[in-house]
N, C-alpha and C positions, 0 to 999 in steps of 0.2 A: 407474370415474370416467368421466363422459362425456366425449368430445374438444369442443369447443368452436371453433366456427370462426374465421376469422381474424377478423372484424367483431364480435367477441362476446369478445373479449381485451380487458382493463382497461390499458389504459393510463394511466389517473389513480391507478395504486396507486404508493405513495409510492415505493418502489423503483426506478422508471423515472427518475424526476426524480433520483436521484444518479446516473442512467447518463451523461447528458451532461455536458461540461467545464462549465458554471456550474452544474447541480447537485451536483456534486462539490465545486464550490467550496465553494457555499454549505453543503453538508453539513460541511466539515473547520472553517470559522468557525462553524458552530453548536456542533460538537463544542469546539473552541475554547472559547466561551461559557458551555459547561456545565463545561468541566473547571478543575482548582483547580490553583493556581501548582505546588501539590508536585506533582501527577499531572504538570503542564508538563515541569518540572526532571525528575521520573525518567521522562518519554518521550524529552529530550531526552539522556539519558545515555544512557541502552538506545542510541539511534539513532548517538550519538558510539562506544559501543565497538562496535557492530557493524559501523559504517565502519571501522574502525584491523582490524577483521581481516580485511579486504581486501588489505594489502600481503602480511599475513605469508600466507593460503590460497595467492597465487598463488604466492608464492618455494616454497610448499610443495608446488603442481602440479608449477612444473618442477622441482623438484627430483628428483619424484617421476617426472617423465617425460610425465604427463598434458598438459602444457599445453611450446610451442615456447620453446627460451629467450627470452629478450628482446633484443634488435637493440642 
């Protein structure tokens, strides 16, 4: 594959435009857009249980020693 010098990089490939903070924006409201109320509700669960195992990992760091009690 040949290298391709820096003036000769595509930066109008779609990819670049969700690099920055309003393309990201705009990318998660598009996603938004397309996805249907149920995909909504079980991304919104997926994201509720995998915050709730946040208290119990750490009690289970220190417990375990990996992580300093808590203060």
């Amino acid at each position: 594959m040949k290298e391709r010098s820096y003036d000769e990089i595509d930066y109008d490939h779609p990819a670049w435009k969700d690099a920055t903070f309003e393309g990201a924006e705009m990318s998660v409201l598009r996603l938004g857009l397309q996805s249907t109320f149920a995909e909504k509700l079980r991304w919104l669960e997926e994201a509720e249980t995998f915050s709730l195992q946040f208290p119990i990992n750490r009690r289970r760091a220190i417990a375990e020693g990996r992580l300093p009690p808590e203060d």
